[in-house]
C-alpha positions in Angstrom: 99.1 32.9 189.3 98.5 36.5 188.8 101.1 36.5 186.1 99.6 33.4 184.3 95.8 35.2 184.4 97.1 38.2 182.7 98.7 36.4 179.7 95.4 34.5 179.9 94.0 38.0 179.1 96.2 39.0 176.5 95.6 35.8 174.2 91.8 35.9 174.6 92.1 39.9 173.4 94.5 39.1 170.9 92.3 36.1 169.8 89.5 39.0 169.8 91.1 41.5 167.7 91.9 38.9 165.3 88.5 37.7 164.9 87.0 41.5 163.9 90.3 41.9 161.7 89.0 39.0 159.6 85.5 40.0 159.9 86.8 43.6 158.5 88.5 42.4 155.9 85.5 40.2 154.2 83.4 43.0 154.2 86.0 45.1 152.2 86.5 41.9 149.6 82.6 41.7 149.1 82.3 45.1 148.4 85.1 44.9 146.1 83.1 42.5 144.0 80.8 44.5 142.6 82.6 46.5 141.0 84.3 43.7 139.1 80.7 41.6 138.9 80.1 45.0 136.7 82.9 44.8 134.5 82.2 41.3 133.9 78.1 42.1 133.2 79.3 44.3 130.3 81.1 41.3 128.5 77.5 39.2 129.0 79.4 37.0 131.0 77.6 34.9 134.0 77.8 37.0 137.0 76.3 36.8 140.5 76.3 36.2 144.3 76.8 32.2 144.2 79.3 32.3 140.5 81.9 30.8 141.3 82.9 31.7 137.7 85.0 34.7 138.0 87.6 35.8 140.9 86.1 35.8 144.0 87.9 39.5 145.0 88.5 43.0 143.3 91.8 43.0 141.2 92.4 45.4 138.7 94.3 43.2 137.0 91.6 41.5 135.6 90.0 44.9 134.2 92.3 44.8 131.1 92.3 40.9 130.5 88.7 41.3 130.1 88.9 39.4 126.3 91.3 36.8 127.8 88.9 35.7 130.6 85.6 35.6 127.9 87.7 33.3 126.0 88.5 30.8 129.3 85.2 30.9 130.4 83.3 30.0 127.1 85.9 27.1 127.4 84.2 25.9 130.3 87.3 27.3 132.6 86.1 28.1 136.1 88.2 31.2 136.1 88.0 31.9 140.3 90.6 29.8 139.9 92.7 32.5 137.3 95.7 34.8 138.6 94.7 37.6 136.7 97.9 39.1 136.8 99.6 36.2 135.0 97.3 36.5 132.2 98.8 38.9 128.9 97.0 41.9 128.4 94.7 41.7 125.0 95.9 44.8 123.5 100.3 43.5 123.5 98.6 40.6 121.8 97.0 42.6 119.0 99.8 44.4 118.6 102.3 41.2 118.3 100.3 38.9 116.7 97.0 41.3 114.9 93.2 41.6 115.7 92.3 38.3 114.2 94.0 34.8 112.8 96.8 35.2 109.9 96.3 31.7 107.5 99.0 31.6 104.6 97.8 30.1 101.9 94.3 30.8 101.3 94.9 31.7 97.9 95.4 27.9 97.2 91.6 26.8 98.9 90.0 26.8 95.7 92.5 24.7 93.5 92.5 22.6 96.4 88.5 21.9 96.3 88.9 21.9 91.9 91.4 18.8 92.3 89.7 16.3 94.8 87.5 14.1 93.1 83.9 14.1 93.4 83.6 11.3 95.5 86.1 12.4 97.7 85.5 14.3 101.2 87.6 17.2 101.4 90.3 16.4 104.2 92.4 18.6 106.2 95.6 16.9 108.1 97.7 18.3 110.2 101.7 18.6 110.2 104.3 20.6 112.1 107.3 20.5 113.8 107.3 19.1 117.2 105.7 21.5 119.7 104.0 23.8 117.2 100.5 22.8 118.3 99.7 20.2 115.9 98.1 18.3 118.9 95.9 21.2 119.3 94.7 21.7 116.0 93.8 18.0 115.8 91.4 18.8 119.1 90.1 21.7 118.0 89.0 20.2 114.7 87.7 16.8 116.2 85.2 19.0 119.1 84.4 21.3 116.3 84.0 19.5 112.8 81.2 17.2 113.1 82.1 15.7 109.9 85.2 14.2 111.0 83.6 11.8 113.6 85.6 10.3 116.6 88.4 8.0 114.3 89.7 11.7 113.3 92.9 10.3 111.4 94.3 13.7 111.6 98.2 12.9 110.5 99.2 14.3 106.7 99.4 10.6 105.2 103.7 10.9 105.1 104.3 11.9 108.7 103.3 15.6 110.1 106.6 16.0 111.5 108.6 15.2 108.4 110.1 17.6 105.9 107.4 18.5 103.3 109.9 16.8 100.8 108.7 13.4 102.0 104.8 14.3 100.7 105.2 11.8 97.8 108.0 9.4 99.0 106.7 8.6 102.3 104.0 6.5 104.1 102.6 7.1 107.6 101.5 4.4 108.9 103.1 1.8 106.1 99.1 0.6 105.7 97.6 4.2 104.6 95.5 4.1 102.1 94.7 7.9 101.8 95.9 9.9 98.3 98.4 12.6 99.7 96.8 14.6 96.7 92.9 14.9 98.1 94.5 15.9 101.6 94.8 19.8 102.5 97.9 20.2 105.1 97.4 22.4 107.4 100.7 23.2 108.8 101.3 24.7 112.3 103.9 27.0 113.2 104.8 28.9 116.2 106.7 32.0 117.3 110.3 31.0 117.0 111.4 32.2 120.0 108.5 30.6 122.4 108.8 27.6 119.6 112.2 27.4 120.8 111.9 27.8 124.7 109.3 24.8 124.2 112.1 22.6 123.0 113.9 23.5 126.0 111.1 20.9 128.0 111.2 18.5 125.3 113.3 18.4 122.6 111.6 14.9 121.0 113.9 14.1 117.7 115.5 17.6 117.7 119.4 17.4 119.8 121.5 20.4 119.9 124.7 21.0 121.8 123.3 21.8 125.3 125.3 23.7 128.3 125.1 22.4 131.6 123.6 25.3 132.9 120.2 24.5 131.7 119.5 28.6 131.9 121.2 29.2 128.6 118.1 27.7 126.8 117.9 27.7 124.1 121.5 28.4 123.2 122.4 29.8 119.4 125.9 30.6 120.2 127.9 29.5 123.5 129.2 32.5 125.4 132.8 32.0 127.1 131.5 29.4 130.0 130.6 27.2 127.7 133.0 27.2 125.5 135.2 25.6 128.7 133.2 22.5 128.2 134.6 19.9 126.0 131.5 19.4 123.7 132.1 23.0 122.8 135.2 22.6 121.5 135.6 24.4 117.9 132.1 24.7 117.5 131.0 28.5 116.9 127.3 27.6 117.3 125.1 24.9 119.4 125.3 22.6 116.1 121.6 20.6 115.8 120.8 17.5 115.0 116.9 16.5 113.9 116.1 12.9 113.7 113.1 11.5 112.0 113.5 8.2 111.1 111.0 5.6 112.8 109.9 1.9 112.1 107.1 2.6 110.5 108.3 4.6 108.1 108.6 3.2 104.3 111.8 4.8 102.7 114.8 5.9 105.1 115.0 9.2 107.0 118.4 11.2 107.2 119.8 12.6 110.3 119.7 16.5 109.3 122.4 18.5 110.7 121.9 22.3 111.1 123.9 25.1 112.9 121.2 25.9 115.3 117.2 25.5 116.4 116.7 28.5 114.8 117.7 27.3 111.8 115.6 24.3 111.9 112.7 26.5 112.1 113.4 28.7 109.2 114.5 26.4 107.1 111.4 23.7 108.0 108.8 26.4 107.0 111.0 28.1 104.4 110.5 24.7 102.6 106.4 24.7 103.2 106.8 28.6 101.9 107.7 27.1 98.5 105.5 24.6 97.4 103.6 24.9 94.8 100.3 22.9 96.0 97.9 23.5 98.3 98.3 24.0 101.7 97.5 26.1 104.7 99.8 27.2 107.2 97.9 27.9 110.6 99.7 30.0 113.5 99.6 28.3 116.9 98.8 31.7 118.9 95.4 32.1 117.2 94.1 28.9 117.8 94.4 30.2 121.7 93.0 34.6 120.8 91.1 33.8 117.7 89.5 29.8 118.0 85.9 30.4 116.6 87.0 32.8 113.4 89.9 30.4 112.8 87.6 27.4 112.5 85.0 29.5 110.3 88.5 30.9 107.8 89.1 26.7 107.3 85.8 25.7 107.1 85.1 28.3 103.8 88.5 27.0 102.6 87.4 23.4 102.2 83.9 23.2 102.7 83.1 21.6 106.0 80.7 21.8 108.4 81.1 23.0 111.8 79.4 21.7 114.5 75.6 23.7 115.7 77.3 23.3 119.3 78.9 26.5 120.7 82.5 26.5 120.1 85.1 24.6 122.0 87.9 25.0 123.3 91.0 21.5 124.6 91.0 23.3 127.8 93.3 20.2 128.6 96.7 19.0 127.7 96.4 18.3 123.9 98.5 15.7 123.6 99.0 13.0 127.0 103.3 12.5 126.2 106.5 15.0 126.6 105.1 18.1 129.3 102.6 19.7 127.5 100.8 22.6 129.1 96.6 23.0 129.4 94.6 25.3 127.7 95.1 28.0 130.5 98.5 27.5 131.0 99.4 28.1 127.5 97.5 31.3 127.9 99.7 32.4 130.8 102.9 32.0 128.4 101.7 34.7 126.3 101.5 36.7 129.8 104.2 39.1 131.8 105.5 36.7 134.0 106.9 34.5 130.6 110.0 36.1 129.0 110.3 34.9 125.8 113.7 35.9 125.6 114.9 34.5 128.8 117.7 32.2 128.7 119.4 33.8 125.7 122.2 36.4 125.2 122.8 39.3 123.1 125.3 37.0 121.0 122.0 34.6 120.4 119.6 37.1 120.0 122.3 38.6 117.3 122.5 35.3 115.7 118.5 34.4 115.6 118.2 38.2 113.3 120.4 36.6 110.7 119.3 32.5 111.2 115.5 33.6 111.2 114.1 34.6 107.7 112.7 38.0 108.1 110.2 37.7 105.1 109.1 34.6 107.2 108.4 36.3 110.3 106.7 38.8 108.2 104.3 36.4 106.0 103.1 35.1 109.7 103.0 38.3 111.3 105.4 37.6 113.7 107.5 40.3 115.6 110.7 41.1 114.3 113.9 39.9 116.3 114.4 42.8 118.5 117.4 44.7 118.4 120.3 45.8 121.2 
């Protein structure tokens, strides 16, 4: 009995020094918090003792992602709910992708706005390849263009997926009665690399030779384990297939055959690069850093009218098939703990500097392939 009474003891004093411990530690997490609430008053953001608007603790990771958490919370994100130490750090992204939104073609807006007729309303549509963010340009310009309305038809009239060689053969749906010459494309491309690790979730009409060790993706060139797999056999590079062709298409789409995804890519917006009509091309990242200035750059091109309403941001999933990420997530991507490179080898990185068009990456102000 005397033996049981003691242990008795022991629990209730444990139990007791657990209960201060906690006490402790919620003392040290609220006095934390003003020194962040600080940080946060400087920006003009909502602050105070009930917010449950910002991170509920003192991190000083969140002191240099200060322009990354303005832009979630004027989205409406509830950003207590933010690991700030997932988020990328503003100044890598100016220094990969610039202080503000890169548009090619705005040299073309005003021959654009000379050749619609007068009775026409200026129209942008979107195209792309898959996963380029096409999705979210079409939601950024139907909660932001109050002249668009809620039947935003925001397809280019031949299919925004389709090889810009289809403009004047092709109709999408069969039924459209919109002139491919009074629409503005607006045509969204996306870091190769991340553009690339984005196939890797879903692939849509795009099939290359895949490994089955899904961690080599996206394979450029199969190292020596793969080339013990059968489907390997002869082949020097992951050989890519991109299939188009749907019902509802009027003329016949070929099968294209390339020698990798990154050859897709150049060669996709290699083509847009040499039109000679107008047409924008729009980078994905700086409809995430740079929203509000992107939508004022197209608005001058064409002549709309934005919305009075404070900008907004899709904070959710763009588009409701294949595994799209929210508003926040695709934040994170741009962050430490996503390694754009992961998944390839030095043999695919050494193939992507030759298969990706340098000029291209340059025009779009995309990094350079790195080199080892």
């Amino acid at each position: 009995m005397q033996r049981l009474a003691n242990k008795s003891r022991m629990y209730v004093a444990l139990i007791a020094l657990c209960f201060l411990a906690c006490l402790q530690w919620k003392r040290l997490c609220l006095a934390g918090r003003s020194g962040f609430f600080a940080e946060v008053k400087s920006l003009g953001l909502p602050y105070g003792e009930k917010d449950s608007s910002v991170p509920a603790y003192h991190d000083k990771a969140c002191l240099d992602k200060k322009k990354i958490l303005e832009i979630l919370l004027n989205g409406g994100k509830n950003i207590s709910q933010i690991d700030c130490a997932l988020l990328p750090v503003w100044q890598n992204i100016v220094e990969n992708y610039g202080d503000g939104p890169v548009v090619h073609g705005l040299d073309t807006c005003e021959a654009y706005r000379e050749s619609i007729s007068n009775n026409s309303h200026p129209m942008l549509r979107v195209a792309g390849l898959f996963n380029s963010g096409t999705n979210a340009m079409a939601a950024l310009l139907e909660l932001n263009v109050e002249e668009l309305g809620g039947n935003f038809q925001h397809e280019v009239p031949w299919g925004k997926h389709l090889p810009v060689r289809f403009r004047k053969t092709n109709k999408f749906p069969p039924r459209s009665k919109v002139d491919y010459r009074q629409v503005m494309p607006v045509v969204m491309v996306r870091e190769p690399f991340r553009w690339m690790k984005s196939m890797c979730k879903r692939s849509y009409g795009v099939e290359w030779i895949k490994p089955n060790n899904f961690s080599h993706c996206p394979i450029l060139i199969p190292n020596a384990h793969d080339k013990l797999k059968p489907r390997f056999r002869g082949k020097k590079t992951a050989e890519t297939k991109v299939g188009l062709n749907q019902v509802t298409n009027t003329v016949p789409i070929p099968v294209e055959h390339y020698d990798s995804l990154a050859s897709v890519w150049t060669t996709f917006y290699q083509d847009w690069n040499d039109v000679d009509f107008p047409h924008l091309v729009v980078r994905f990242e700086d409809i995430l850093f740079h929203g509000p200035r992107l939508l004022e750059i197209l608005n001058d091109c064409i002549g709309m009218n934005a919305t009075q309403k404070p900008f907004r941001h899709k904070m959710t999933q763009a588009k409701k098939h294949g595994r799209s990420s929210d508003f926040a997530t695709a934040l994170a991507q741009y962050g430490p703990g996503f390694q754009k490179l992961r998944g390839l080898t030095q043999d695919d990185i050494n193939f992507a500097r030759v298969a990706l068009n340098s000029s291209l990456l340059e025009t779009f102000h995309y990094p350079a392939v790195p080199l080892f």
